[in-house]
C-alpha angles and dihedrals in degrees: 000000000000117000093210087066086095090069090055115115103206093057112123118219095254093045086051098048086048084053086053105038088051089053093053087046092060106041101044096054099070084037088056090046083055105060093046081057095051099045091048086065104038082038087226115164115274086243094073081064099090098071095080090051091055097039082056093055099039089052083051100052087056094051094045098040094239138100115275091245088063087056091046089053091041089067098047086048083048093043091049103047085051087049100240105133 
């Protein structure tokens, strides 16, 4: 998936939140397996998880121009059109 496929101009809304849904999807995931990774070895509790998952969407709100929460619905649009609920 090209990153630039934001810039296109014959994207329609619902091609360009499955571009960026697929790139949250992608990208959160290894951050997720990271901080698994990391708390594992502080021995932190599993809630202050959440924090990498967040830091993702928020970095992708600025690339993108829209609210983090756009970005956050945007994967679950991705994740149910491929089918992976």
């Amino acid at each position: 998936m090209n990153p630039l496929a934001m810039y296109r101009r014959n994207l329609t809304p619902d091609q360009l939140a499955l571009v960026m849904g697929r790139h949250y999807n992608r990208v959160k995931l290894p951050a997720a397996e990271r901080a698994r990774r990391a708390v594992a070895a502080r021995g932190t509790s599993p809630e202050k998880q959440d924090g990498v998952k967040t830091q993702v969407s928020y970095r992708l709100a600025t690339l993108y121009g829209v609210g983090h929460d756009t970005i956050e619905k945007a994967g679950k649009f991705a994740a149910a059109v491929e089918g992976r609920q």
